[in-house]
N, C-alpha and C positions, 0 to 999 in steps of 0.2 A: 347616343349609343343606347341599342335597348337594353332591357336588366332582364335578368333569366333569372325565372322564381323557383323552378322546378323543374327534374326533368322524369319523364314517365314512361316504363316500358310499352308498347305497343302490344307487348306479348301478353306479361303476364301481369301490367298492370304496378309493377314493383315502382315507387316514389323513392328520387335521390335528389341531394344536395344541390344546389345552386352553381357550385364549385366542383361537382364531378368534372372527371376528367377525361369519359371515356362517351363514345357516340354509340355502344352498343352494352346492352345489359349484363353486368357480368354473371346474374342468376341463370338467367336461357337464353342468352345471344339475340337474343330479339334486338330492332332497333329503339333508341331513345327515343321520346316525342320531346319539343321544348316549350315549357309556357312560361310567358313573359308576366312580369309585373305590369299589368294595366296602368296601375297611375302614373306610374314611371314613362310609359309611353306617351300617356296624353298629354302631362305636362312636356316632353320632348316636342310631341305635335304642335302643341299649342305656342311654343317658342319660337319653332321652324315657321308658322303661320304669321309670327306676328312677323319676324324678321324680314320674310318674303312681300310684305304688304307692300302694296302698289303707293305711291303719292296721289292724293286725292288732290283734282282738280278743281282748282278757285272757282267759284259760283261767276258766271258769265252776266253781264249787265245785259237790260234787255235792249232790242234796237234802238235808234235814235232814228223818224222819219224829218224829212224835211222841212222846214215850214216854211 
């Protein structure tokens, strides 16, 4: 789940609380923008990455010819 660090008018630039409650400024109705906590994200990424990893396949022996 991402984490929201800030949210910022589009308008007039006004900075609110992580925990506001509203999607539009209540200075000048402008819309909110959202930014996320970066490390919070990449640690999320870097979980989801590991979790999703493929099973690495056994090292193949090489031929065997005839003799």
């Amino acid at each position: 789940m991402p984490v929201i660090a800030q949210w910022e008018c589009a308008r007039c630039r006004a900075v609110f609380a992580a925990d506001a409650g509203h999607s539009v400024c209540p200075q000048c109705g402008g819309p909110l923008l959202v930014f996320y906590d970066n490390p919070a994200l990449r640690q999320t990424a870097a979980l989801r990455r590991k979790s999703m990893e493929l099973p690495r396949s056994m090292p193949v022996g090489g031929i065997i010819s005839p003799q």
